[in-house]
C-alpha positions as CSV (number, residue, x, y, z in Angstrom):
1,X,-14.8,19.6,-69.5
2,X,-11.9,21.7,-69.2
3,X,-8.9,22.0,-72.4
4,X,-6.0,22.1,-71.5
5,X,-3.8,25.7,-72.7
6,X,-0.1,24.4,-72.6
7,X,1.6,24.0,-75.2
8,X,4.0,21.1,-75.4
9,X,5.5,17.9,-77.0
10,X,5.0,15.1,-74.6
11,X,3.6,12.1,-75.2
12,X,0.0,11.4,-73.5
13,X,-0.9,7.6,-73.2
14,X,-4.5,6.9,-72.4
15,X,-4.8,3.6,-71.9
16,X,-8.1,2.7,-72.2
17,X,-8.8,-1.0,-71.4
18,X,-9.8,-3.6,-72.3
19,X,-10.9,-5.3,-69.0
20,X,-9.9,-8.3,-68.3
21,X,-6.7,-8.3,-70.8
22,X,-3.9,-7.9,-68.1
23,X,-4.7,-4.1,-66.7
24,X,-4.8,-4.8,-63.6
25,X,-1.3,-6.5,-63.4
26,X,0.2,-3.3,-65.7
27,X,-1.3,-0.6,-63.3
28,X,0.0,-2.6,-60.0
29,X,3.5,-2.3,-61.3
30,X,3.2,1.3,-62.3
31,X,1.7,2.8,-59.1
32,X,3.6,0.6,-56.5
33,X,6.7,1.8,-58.5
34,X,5.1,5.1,-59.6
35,X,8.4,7.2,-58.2
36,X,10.8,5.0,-60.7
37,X,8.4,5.8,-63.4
38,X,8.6,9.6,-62.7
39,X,12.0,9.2,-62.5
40,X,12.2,8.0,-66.1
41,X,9.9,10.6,-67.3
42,X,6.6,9.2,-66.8
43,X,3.8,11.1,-64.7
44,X,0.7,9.0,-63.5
45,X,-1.4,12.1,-62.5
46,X,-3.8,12.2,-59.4
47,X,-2.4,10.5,-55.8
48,X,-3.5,6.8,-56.5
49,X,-5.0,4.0,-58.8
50,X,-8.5,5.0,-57.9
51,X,-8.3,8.2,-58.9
52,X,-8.2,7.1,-62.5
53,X,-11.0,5.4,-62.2
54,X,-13.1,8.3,-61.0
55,X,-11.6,10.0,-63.9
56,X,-13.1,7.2,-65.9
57,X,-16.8,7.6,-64.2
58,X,-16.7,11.3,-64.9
59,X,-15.5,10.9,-69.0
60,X,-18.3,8.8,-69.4
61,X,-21.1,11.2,-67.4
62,X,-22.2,8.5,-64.6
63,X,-19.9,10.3,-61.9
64,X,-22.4,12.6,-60.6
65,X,-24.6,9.0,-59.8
66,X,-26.0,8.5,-56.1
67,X,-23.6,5.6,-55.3
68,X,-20.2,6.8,-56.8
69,X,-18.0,9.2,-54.4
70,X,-18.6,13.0,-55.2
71,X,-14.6,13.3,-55.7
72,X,-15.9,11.7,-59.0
73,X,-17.4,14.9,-60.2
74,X,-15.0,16.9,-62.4
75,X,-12.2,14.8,-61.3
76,X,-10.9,14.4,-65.4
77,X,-10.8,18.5,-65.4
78,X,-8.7,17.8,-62.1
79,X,-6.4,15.1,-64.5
80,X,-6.4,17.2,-67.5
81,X,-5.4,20.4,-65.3
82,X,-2.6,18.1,-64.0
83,X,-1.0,17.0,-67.3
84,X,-1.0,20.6,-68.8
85,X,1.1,21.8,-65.6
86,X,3.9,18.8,-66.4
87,X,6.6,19.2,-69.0
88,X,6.8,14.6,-68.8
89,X,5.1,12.1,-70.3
90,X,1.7,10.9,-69.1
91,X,-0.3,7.8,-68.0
92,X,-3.9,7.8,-67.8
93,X,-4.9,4.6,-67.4
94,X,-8.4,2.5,-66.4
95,X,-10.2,0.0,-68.6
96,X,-13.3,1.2,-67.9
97,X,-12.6,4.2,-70.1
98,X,-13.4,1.5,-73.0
99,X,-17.1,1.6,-72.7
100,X,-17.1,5.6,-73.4
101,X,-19.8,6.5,-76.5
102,X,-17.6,8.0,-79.5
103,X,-18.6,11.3,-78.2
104,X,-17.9,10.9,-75.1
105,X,-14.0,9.7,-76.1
106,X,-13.7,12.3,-78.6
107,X,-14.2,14.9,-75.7
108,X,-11.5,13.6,-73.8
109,X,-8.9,13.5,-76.5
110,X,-9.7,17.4,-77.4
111,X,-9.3,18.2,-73.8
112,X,-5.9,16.8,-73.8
113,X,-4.9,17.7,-77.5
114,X,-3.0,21.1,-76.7
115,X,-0.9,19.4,-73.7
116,X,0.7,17.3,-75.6
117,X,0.8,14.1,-78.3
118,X,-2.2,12.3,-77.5
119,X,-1.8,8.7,-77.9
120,X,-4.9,6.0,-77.4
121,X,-3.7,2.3,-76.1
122,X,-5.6,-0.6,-75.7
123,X,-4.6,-3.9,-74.4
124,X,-6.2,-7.1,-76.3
125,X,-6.8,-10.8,-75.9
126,X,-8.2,-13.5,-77.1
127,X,-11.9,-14.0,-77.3
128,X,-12.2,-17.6,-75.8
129,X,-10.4,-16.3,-72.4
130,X,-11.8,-12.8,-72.5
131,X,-15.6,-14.6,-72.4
132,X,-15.0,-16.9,-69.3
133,X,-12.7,-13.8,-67.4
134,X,-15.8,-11.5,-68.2
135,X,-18.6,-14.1,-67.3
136,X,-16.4,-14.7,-63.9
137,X,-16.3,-11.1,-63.3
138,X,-19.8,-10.6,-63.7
139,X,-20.5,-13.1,-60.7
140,X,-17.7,-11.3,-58.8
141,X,-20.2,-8.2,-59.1
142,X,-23.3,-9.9,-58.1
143,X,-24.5,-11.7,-61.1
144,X,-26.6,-15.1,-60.6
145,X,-26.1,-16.1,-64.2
146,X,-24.4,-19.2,-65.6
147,X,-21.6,-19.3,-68.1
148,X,-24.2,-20.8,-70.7
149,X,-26.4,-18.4,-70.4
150,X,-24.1,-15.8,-70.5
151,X,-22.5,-16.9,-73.6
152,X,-26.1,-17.2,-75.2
153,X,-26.5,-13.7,-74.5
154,X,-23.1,-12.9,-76.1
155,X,-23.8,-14.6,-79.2
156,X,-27.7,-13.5,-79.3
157,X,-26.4,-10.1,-78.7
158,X,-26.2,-8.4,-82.7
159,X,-27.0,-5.5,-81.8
160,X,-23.7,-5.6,-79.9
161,X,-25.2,-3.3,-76.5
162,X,-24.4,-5.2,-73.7
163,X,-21.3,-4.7,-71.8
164,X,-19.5,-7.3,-72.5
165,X,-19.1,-5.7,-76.3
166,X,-19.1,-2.2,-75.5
167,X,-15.7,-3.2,-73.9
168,X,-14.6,-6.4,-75.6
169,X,-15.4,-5.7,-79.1
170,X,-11.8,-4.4,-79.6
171,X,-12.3,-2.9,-82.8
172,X,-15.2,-0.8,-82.1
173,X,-13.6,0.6,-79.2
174,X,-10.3,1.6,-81.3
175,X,-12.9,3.6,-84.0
176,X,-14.6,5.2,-80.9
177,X,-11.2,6.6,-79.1
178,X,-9.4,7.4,-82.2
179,X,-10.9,10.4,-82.9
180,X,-8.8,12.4,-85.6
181,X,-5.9,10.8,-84.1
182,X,-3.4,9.4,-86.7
183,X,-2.9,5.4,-87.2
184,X,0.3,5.7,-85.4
185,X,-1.2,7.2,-82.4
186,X,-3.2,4.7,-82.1
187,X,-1.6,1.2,-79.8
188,X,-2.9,-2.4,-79.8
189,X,-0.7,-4.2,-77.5
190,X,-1.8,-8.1,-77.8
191,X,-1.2,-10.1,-74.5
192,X,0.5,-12.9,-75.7
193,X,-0.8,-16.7,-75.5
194,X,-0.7,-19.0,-72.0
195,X,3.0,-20.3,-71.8
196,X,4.6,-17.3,-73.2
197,X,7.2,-16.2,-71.0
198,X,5.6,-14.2,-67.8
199,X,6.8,-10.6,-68.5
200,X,6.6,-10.3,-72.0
201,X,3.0,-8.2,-71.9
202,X,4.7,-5.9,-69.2
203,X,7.8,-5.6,-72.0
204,X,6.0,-4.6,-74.9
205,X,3.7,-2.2,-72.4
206,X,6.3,-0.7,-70.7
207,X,8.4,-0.2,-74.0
208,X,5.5,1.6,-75.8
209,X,5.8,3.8,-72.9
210,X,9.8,4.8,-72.9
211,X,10.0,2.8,-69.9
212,X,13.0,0.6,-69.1
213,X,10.8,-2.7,-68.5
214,X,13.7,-4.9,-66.8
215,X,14.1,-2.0,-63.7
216,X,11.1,-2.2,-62.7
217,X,9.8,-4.8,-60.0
218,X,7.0,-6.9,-61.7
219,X,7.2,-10.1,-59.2
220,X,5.0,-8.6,-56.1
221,X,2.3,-7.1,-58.6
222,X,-0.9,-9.1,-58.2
223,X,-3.0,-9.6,-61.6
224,X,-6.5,-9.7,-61.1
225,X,-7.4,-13.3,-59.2
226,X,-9.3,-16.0,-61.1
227,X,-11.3,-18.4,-59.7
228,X,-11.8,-22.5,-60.4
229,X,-15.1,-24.2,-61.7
230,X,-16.3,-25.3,-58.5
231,X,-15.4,-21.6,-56.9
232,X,-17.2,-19.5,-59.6
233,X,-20.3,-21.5,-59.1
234,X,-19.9,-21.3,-55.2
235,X,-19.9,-17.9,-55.4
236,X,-22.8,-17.6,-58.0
237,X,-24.8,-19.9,-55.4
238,X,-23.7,-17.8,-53.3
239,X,-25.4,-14.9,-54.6
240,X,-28.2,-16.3,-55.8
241,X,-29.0,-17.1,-52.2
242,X,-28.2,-13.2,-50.8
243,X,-31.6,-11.8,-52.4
244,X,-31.7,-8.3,-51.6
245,X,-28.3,-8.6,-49.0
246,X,-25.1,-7.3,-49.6
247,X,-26.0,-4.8,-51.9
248,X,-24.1,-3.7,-54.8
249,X,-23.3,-0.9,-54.1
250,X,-22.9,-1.6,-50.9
251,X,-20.9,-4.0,-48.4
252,X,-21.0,-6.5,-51.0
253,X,-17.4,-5.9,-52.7
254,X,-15.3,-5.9,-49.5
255,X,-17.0,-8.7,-48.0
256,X,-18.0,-11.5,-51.4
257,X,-15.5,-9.7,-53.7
258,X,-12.5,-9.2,-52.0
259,X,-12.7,-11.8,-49.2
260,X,-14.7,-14.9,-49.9
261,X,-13.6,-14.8,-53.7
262,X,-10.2,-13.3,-54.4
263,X,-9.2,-14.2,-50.4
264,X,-10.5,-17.3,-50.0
265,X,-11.8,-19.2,-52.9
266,X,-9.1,-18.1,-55.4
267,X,-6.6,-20.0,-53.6
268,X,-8.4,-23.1,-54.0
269,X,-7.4,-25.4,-57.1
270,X,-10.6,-26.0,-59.0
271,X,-11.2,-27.1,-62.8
272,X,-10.9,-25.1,-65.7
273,X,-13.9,-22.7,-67.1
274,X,-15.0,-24.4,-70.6
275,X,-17.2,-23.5,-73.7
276,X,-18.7,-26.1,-75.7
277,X,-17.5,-26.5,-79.6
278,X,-20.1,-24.6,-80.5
279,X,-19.4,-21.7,-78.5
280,X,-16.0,-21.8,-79.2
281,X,-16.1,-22.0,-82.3
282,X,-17.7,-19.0,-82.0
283,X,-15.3,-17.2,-80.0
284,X,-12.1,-18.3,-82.2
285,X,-14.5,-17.1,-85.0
286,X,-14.9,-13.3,-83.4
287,X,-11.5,-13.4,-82.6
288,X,-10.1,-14.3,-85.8
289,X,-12.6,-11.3,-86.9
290,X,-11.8,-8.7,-84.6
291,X,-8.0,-9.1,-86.0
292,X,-8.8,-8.8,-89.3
293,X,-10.9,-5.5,-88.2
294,X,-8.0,-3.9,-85.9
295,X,-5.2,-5.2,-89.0
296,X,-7.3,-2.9,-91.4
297,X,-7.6,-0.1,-89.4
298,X,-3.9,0.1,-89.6
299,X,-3.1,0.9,-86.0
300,X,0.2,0.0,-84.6
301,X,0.4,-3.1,-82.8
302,X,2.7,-4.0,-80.4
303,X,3.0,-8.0,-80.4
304,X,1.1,-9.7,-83.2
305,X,-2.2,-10.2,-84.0
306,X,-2.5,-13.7,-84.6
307,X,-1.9,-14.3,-81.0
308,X,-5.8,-12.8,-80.5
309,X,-7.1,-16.0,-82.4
310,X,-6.5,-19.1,-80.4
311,X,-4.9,-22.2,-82.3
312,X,-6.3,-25.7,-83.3
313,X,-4.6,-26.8,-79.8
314,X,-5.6,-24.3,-77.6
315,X,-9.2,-25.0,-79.0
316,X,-9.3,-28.8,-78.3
317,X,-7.9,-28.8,-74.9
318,X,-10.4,-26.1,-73.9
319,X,-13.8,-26.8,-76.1
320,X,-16.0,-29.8,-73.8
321,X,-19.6,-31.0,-74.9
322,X,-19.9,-31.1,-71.3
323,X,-18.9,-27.4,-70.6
324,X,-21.7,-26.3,-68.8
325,X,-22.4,-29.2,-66.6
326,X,-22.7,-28.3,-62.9
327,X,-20.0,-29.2,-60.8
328,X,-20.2,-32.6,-58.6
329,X,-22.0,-31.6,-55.3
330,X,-19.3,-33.3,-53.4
331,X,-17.0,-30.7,-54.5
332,X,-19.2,-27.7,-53.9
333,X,-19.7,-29.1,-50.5
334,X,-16.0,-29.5,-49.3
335,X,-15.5,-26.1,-51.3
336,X,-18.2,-24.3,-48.8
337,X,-16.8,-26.2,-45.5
338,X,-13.4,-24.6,-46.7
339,X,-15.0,-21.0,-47.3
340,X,-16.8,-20.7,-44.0
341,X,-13.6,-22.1,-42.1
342,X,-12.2,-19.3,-44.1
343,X,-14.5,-16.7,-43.1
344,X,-14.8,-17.8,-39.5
345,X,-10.5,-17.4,-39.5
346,X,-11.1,-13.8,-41.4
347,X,-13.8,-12.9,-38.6
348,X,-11.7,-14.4,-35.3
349,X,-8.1,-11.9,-36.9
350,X,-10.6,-8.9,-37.7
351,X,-12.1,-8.7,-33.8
352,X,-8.6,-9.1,-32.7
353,X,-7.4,-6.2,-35.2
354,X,-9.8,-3.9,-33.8
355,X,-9.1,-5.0,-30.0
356,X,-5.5,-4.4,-30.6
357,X,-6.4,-1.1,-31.9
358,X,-9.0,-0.4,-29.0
359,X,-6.2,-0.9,-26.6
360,X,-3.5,1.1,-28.6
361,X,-6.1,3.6,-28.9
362,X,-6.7,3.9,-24.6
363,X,-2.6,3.8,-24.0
364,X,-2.2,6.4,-26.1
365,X,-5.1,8.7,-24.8
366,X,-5.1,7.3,-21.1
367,X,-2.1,5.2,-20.2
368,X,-2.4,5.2,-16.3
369,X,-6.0,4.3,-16.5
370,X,-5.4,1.8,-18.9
371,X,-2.5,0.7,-17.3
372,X,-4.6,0.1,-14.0
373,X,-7.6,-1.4,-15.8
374,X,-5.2,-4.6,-17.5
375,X,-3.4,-4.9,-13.8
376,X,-7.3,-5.1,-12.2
377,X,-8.1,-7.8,-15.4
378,X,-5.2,-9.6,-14.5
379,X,-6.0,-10.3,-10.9
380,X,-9.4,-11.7,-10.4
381,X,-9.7,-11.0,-6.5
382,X,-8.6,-7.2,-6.8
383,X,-11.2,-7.2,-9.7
384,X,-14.1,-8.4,-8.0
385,X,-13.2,-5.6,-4.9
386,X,-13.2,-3.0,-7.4
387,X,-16.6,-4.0,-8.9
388,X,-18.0,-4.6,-5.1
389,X,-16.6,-1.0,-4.5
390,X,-18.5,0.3,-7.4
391,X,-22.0,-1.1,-6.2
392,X,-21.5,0.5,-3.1
């Protein structure tokens, strides 16, 4: 891993996660509008969103893996050679970067430390919401697994090794990226509770980072797409069903990610996910815990804390002894019949995408023969001379 040489001022934001707690959102403004945000100072290295990523993959040494693109290799040296060449701020930002080992996150800050004032952000939420985004994730990826078993391995989890904690156990990943940075290097921005008003996690986001937050065009930036009850346990059907199909990695994320779930089924209504009392109690419970962890660490927090730990209403309109029941089979039924007209529609506009592009394709490399070939398909008697002519 490369250090960078330069020696400079500017401020150096790696914002490393948490999923699930509104990144998605924050990095669609900031690369659809990456120009305005150079224009006020701040640099998002590399040519796109993915690139970050791959950065991500190599901090946490999986990049050279079989299935992840070989630009993945020593693309953070490529990141950190970037920032040292720049006299602006900086953006890094991908929330996988939260489930790098202490070592691993301490590498990356020393690698940065003589370009500039390294500063470590982290975007946090409340437990109840981050359990059913993550379970709902997880069966985006592949998984078969229902919300009550996944919470039952959450909570028999003490060990805290699965990856749901290595990137949701808030504090933990603060103590890991801090390094010897300074408490005041060190950002928790809380994303504030349902019915707060619509910007306000892009205000306090873009304000940490000098941005102006009101010129910036946060209305066409999609957040990551949830999905119903009845469409998360499509979907895990779904899966359950594929067996060794659509691998992962594989064709599986353009076709079940992408289309069937944030295409098609995410624009169907369906009920709310729910956790039982019990299990939410233990979520408002770890919540209520990982504030008091990340209040004494002393980090600064942009927002408030308290709005991590859910309130008395929140919990009774979302706790049900019935959580886990499987939705009526009525409803998955109607939901399928929707998804496959869905995917027959998606199927029927992708063969007419690639004929349109067939015949721009012969215009432009042939256009009297394909000129001649559409007149002769046009008129069936001059086309049946021209195949008779042919068998001659």
């Amino acid at each position: 891993m490369l250090r960078s040489r330069r020696a400079r001022r500017s401020s150096i934001f790696l914002h490393v996660g948490s999923p699930k707690t509104g990144t998605t959102f924050l990095q669609n403004v900031l690369w659809k509008q990456r120009a305005l945000a150079l224009e006020q100072g701040l640099l998002l290295p590399q040519e796109r969103f993915h690139d970050h990523y791959l950065a991500s993959l190599d901090v946490r040494g999986v990049a050279g893996r079989e299935h992840h693109p070989e630009r993945a290799v020593g693309m953070w040296d490529r990141v950190v050679e970037e920032v040292a060449a720049t006299k602006r701020d900086v953006l890094v930002s991908h929330e996988l970067f939260a489930a790098a080992s202490a070592d691993q996150a301490r590498r990356a800050v020393e690698s940065l430390a003589d370009a500039g004032e390294v500063h470590v952000v982290l975007t946090v939420r409340d437990l109840v919401r981050q359990i059913t985004a993550e379970w709902q994730e997880h069966v985006k990826h592949r998984s078969t697994v229902t919300l009550e078993e996944f919470v039952a391995s959450l909570r028999s989890d003490t060990a805290r090794t699965s990856w749901f904690w290595q990137v949701q156990d808030f504090a933990s990943v603060v103590e890991r990226w801090r390094a010897d940075l300074p408490a005041d290097r060190v950002h928790v921005v809380t994303v504030p509770p349902a019915g707060s008003p619509p910007g306000l996690l892009w205000d306090r986001f873009a304000g940490l980072l000098g941005l102006d937050p009101g010129s910036f065009d946060t209305e066409s930036s999609r957040s990551n797409t949830s999905l119903g009850a009845e469409q998360a346990e499509l979907l895990r059907r779904v899966n359950a069903g594929l067996g060794s199909r659509l691998p992962l990695p594989g064709p599986y994320p353009a076709v079940a990610k992408e289309l069937l779930a944030h295409r098609l089924l995410a624009a169907r209504s369906g009920g709310p996910l729910r956790l039982t009392p019990e299990d939410m109690a233990f979520a408002v419970d770890e919540s209520a815990a990982q504030a008091a962890r990340l209040e004494a660490a002393g980090v600064h927090v942009v927002g408030d804390l308290a709005e991590i730990v859910p309130d008395a209403g929140v919990v009774g309109a979302a706790a049900s002894p019935d959580a886990y029941a499987a939705p009526d089979e009525a409803r998955l039924l109607e939901e399928s019949v929707a998804a496959i007209q869905g995917l027959l529609v998606a199927l029927a506009d992708k063969r007419a995408q690639r004929r349109y592009e067939q015949m721009s394709t012969e215009l432009r490399e042939a256009p009297v023969r394909f000129v001649a070939s559409s007149y002769v398909r046009r008129h069936p008697l001059l086309a049946r001379g021209v195949r008779a002519v042919r068998r001659r």
